[in-house]
C-alpha positions in Angstrom: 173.3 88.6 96.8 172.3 84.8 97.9 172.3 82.8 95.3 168.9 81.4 96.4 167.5 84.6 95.2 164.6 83.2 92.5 165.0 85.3 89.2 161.1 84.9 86.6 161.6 86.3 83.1 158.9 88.0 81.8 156.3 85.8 79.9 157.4 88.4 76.4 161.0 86.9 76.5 161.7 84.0 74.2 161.5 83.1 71.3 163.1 84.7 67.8 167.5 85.7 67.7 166.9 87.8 70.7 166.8 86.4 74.1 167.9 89.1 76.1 165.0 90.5 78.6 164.6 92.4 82.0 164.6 89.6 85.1 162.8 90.2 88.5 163.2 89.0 91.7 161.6 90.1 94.9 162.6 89.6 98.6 160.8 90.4 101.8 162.4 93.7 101.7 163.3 94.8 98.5 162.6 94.4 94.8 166.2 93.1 92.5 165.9 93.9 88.8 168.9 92.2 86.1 169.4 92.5 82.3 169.6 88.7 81.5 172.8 89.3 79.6 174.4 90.8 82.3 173.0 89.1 85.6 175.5 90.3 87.7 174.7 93.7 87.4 171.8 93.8 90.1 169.7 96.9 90.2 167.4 96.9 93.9 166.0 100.4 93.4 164.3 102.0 95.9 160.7 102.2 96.2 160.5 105.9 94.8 163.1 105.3 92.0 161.0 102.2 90.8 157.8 104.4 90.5 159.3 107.2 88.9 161.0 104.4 86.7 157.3 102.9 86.0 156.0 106.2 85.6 158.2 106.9 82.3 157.8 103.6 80.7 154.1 103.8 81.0 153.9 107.2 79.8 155.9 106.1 76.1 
């Protein structure tokens, strides 16, 4: 991935012993999702997967 890929942190992260969040980053294209303590593991799921991903988290 090009490094001049612009990662946000959610506005949540911060602050208190844990620092460790979900990043985002968006191309044309495609949507990149990274655990900050691992950023090299890049996660670009696919339109379907991120909805069905969405779909779960708002359902807990």
């Amino acid at each position: 991935m090009s490094s001049d890929v612009h990662w946000q942190k959610s506005s949540f992260s911060g602050g208190g012993g844990d620092e460790d969040c979900l990043e985002i980053s968006a191309t044309p294209a495609t949507l990149h999702l990274r655990e900050s303590d691992t950023p090299d593991a890049i996660l670009s799921p696919t339109p379907a997967a991120l909805n069905a991903l969405l779909t779960a988290v708002k359902r807990r």
